[in-house]
Backbone bond lengths (Angstrom), bond angles and torsions (degrees), N, CA, C in turn:
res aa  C-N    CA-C-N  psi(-1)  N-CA   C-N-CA  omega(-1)  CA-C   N-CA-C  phi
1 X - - - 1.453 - - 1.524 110.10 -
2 X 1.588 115.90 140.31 1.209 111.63 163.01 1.394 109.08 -155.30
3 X 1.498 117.78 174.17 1.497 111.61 170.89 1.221 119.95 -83.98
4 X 1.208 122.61 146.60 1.471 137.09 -167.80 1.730 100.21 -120.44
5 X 1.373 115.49 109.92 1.375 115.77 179.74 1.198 112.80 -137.52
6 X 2.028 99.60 127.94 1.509 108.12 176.72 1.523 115.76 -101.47
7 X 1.260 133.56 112.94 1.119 135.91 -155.57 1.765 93.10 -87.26
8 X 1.852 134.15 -9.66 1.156 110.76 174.04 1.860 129.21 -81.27
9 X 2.165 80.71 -2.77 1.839 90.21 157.38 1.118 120.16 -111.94
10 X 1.197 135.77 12.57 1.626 123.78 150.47 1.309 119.81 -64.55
11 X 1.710 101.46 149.76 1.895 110.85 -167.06 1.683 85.79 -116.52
12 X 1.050 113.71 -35.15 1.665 97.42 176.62 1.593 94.28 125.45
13 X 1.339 127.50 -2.19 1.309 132.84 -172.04 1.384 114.32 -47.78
14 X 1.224 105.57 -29.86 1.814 107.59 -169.88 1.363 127.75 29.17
15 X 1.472 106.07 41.28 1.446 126.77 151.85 1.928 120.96 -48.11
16 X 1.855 91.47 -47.28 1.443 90.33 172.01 1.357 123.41 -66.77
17 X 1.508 131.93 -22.69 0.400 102.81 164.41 1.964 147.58 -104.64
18 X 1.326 90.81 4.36 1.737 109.96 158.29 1.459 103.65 -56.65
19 X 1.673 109.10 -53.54 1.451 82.27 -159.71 1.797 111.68 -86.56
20 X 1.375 122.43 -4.94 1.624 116.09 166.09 1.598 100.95 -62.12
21 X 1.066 131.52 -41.73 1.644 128.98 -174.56 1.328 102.77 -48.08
22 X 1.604 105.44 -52.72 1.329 100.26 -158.37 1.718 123.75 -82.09
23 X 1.421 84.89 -21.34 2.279 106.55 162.23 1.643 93.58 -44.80
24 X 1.744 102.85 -52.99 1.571 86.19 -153.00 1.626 120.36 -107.65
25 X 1.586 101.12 -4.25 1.869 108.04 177.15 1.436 96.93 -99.83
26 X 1.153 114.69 -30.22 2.035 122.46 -142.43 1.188 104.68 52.90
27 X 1.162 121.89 30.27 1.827 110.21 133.39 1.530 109.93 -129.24
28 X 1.614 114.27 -172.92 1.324 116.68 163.77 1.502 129.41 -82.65
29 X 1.306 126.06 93.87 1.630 92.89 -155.45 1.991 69.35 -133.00
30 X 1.304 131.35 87.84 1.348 112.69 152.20 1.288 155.65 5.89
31 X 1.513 113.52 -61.31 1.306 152.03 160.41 1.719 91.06 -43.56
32 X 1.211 130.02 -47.07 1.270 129.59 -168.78 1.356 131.31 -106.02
33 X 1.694 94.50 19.09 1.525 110.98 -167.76 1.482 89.36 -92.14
34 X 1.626 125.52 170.91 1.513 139.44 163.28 1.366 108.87 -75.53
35 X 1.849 127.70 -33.75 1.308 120.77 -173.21 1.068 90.34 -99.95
36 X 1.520 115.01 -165.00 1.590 140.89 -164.48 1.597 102.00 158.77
37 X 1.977 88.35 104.98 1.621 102.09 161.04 1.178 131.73 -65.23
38 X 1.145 118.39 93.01 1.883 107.82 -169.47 1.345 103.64 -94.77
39 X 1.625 105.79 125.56 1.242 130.46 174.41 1.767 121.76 -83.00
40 X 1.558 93.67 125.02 1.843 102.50 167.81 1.591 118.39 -104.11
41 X 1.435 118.38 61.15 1.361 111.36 168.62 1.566 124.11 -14.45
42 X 0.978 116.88 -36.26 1.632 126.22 -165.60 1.656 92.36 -81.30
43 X 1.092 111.50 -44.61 1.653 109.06 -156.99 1.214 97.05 -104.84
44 X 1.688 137.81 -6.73 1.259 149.67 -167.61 1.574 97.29 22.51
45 X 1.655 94.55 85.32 1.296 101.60 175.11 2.078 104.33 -161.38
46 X 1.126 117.64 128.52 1.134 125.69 -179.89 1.536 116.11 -110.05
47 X 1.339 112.18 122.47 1.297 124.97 153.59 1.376 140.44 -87.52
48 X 0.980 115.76 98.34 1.734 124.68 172.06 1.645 104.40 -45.74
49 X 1.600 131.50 109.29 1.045 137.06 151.75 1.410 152.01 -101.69
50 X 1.371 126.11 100.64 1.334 120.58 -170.93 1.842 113.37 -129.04
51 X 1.289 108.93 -173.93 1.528 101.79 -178.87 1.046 109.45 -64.90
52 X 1.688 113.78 166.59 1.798 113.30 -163.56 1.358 90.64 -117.86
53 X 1.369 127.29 18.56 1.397 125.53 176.35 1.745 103.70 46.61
54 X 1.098 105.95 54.67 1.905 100.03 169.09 0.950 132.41 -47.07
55 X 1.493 131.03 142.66 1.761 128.26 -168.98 1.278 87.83 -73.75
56 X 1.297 127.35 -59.55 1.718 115.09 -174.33 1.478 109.30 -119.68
57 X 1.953 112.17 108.81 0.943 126.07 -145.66 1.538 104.79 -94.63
58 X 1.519 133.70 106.29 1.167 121.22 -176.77 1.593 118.79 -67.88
59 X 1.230 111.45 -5.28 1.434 125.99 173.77 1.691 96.30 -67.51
60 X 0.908 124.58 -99.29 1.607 139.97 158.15 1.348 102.77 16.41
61 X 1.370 79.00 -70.27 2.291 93.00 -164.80 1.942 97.58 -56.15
62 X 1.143 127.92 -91.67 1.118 129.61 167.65 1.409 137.25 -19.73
63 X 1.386 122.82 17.00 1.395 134.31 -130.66 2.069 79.54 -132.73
64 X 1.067 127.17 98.22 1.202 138.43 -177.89 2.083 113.26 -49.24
65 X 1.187 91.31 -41.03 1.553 104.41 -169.21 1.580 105.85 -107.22
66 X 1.477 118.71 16.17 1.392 110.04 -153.81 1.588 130.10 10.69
67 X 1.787 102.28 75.28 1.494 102.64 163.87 1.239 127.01 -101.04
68 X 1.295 122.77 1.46 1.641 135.59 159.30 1.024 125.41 -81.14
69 X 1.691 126.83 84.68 1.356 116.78 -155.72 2.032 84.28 -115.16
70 X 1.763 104.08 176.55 1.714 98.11 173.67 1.676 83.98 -106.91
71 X 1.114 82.61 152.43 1.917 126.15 162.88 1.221 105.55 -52.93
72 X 1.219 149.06 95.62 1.680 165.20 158.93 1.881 92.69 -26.25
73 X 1.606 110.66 -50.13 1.465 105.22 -167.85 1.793 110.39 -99.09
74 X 1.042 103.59 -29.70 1.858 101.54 168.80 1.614 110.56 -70.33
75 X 1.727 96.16 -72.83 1.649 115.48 -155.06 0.914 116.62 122.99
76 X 1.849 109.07 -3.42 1.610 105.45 -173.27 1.053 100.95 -68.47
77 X 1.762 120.30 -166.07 1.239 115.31 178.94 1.791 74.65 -146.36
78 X 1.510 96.78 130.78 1.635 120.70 -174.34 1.385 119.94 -116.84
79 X 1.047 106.97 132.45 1.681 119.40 179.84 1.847 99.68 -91.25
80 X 1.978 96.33 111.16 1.517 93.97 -172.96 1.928 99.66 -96.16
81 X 0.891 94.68 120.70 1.803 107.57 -168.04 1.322 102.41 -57.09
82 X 0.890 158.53 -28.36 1.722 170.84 -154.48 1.483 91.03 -85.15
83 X 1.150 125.67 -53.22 1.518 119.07 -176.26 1.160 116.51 -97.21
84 X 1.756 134.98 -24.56 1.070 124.61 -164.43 1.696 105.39 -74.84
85 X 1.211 119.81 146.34 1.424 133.02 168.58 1.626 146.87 -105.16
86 X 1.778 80.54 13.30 1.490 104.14 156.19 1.825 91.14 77.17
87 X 1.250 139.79 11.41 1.376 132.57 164.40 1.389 130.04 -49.57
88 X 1.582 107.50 -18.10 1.588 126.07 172.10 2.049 101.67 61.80
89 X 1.586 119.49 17.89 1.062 98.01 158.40 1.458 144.65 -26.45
90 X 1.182 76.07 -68.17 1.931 114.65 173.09 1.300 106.44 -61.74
91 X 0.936 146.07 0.21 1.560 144.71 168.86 1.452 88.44 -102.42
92 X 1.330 125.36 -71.75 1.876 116.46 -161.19 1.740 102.35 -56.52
93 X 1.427 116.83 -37.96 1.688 108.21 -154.39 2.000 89.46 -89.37
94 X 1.261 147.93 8.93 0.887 120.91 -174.15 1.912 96.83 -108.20
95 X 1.706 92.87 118.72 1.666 90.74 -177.23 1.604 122.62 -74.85
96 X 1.236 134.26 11.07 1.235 145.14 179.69 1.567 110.94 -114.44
97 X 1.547 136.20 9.50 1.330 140.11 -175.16 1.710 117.94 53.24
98 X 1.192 102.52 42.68 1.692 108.23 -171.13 1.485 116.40 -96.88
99 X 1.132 112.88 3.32 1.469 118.75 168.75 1.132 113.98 -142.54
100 X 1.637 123.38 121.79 1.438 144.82 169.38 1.659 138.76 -72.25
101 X 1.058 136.11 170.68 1.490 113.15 -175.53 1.712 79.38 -136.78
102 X 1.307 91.67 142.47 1.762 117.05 179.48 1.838 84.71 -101.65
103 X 1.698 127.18 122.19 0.723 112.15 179.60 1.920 106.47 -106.63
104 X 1.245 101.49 21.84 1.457 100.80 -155.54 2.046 91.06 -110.09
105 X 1.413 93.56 -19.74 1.533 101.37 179.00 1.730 131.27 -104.50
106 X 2.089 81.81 -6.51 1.515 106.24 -160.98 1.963 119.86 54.28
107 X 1.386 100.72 35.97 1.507 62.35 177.42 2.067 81.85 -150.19
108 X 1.258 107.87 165.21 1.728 115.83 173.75 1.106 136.23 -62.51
109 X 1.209 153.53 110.37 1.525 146.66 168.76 1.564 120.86 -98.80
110 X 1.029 125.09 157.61 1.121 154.53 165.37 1.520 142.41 -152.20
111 X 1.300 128.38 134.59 1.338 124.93 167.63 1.159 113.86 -19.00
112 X 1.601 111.20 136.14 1.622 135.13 158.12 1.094 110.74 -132.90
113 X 1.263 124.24 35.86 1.260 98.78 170.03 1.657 141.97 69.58
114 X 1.198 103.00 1.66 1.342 136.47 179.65 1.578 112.22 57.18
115 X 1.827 110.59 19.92 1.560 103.02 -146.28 0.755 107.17 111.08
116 X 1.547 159.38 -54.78 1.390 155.01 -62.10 1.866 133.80 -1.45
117 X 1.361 86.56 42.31 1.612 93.66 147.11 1.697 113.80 -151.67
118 X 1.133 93.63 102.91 1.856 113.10 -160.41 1.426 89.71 -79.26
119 X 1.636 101.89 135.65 1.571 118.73 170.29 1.568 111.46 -63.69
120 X 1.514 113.44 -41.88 1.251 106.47 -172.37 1.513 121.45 -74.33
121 X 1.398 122.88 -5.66 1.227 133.05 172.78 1.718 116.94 -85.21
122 X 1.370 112.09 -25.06 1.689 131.97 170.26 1.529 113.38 -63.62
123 X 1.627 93.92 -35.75 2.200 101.02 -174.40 1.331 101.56 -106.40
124 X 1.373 127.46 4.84 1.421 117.09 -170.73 1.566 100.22 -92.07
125 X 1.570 120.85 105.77 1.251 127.98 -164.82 1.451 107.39 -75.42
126 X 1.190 114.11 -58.69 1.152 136.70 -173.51 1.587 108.00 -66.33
127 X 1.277 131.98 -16.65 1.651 131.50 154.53 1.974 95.48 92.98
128 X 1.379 108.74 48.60 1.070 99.45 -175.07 2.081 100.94 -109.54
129 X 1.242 94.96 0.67 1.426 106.14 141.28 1.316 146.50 -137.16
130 X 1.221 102.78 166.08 1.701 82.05 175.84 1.918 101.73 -170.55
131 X 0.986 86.03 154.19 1.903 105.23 -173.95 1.106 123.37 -80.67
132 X 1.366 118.12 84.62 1.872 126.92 -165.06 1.478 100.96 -79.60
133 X 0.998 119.47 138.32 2.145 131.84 177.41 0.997 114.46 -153.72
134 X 1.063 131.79 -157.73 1.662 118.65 -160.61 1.201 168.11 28.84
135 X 1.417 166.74 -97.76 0.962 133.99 103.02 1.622 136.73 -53.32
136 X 1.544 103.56 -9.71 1.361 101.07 163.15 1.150 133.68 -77.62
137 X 1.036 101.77 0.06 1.901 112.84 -165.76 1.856 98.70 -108.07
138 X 1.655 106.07 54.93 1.356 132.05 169.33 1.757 101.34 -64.68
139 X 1.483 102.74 155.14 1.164 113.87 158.87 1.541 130.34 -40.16
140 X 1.218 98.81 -57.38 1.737 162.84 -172.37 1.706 79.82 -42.94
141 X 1.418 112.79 -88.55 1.457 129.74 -140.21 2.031 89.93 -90.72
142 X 1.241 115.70 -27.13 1.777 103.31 169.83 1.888 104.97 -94.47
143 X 1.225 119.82 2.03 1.774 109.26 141.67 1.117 99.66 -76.78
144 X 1.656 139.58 -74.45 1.434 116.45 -163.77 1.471 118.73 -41.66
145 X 1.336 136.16 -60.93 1.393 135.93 175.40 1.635 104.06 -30.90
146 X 1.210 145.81 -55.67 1.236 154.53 163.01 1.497 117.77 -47.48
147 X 1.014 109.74 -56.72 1.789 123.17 -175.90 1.878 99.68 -68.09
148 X 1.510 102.40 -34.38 1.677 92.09 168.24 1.574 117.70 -101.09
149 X 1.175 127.35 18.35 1.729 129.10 143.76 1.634 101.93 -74.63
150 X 1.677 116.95 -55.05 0.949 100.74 -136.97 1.999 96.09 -82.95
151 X 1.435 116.54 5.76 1.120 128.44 178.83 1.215 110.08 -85.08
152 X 1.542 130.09 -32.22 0.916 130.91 177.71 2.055 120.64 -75.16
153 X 1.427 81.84 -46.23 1.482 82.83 -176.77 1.708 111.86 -72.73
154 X 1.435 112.49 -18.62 1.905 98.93 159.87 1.482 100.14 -88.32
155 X 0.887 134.54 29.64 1.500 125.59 167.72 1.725 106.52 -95.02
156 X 1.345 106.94 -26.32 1.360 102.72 172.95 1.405 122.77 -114.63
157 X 1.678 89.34 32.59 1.642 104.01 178.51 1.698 134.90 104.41
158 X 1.704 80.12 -34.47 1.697 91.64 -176.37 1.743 112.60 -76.47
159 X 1.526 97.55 148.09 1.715 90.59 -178.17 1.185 101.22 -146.06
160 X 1.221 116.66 105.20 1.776 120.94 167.10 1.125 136.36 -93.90
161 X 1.770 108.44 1.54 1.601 108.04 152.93 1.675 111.28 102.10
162 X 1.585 110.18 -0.87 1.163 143.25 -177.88 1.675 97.41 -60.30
163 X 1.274 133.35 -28.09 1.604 121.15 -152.95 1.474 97.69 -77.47
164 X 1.508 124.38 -7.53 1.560 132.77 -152.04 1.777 84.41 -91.15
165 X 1.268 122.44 -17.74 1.680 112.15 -160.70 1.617 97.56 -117.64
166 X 1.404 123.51 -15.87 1.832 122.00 175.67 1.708 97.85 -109.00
C-alpha cells in the first residue's frame, strides 16, 4: 500500500493535514502532521506530501537500533517508538523528506498509513489522494508517482539529486 497523490487536484485546503495531526496529537498542530502541502505560489500549485513507503527504505536501512520495521498487514514501514533513539538518521538519509523529528519527544515519525485507512485520504474532497493496494500497488506504478514529483520539481529548475534513489 501506498499513497497515490495528484497534486493537479489539490486546492491547498490542508485538511489532510489538520486531520493526520489530530489522528496522532488530538489536536491540530501541522508541524506534527505526517503530510505537508507544499505550496508553489509561482505555479499556484500545491502538493500534498508524505512518505512514499519505499520498496527499499534507506530510512530503515540506516536506522542504528532497527526501529523502522514494515507492517506485515499494510507494507508500511513504521517507526516503533520504544526503540527509536531520536538519532534523526532517518530524517538526514531519506532523499524525498519523508520522515520528521518530533523534537519535543526526541524521537522520528513518519506516515503509516494510519493502519491502512489514512485520515488524509477520508477528508481529501477533491480526490487528490487516494490509497493504492493490491496488485496495483506495483513497484512499477509507485516509481512513476515518484519519477513524476521528481519531474516536476526539475521542471521548475530545482534539482536535489533524488533521480539516483527512483
Amino acid at each position: 500500500m501506498y499513497l497515490d497523490v495528484n497534486p493537479d487536484l489539490c486546492t491547498g485546503c490542508r485538511l489532510c493535514e489538520a486531520f493526520c495531526s489530530f489522528r496522532r496529537e488530538k489536536a491540530v498542530w501541522p508541524s506534527k502532521s505526517c503530510i505537508s502541502v507544499l505550496k508553489y505560489e509561482k505555479e499556484a500549485l500545491y502538493i500534498p506530501f508524505t512518505c512514499q513507503q519505499c520498496e527499499k527504505a534507506i530510512c530503515a536501512e540506516v536506522c542504528p537500533v532497527q526501529a523502522i520495521q514494515r507492517n506485515p498487514n499494510t507494507g508500511a514501514w513504521e517507526i516503533e517508538v520504544s526503540r527509536c533513539m531520536g538519532c534523526k538518521m532517518c530524517v538526514a538519509s531519506c532523499p524525498l523528506g519523508g520522515v520528521a523529528f518530533d523534537p519535543n519527544r526526541g524521537q522520528a515519525f513518519k506516515c503509516d498509513l494510519c493502519g491502512g485507512d489514512p485520515e488524509c485520504v477520508k477528508v481529501c474532497a477533491p480526490g487528490a489522494l487516494r490509497l493504492v493496494k493490491g496488485p496495483e500497488a506495483t513497484l512499477a506504478k509507485r516509481r512513476r508517482v515518484v519519477q513524476n514529483l521528481v519531474h516536476l520539481l526539475k521542471s521548475w529548475g530545482k534539482d536535489w539529486g533524488v533521480e539516483k534513489y527512483v
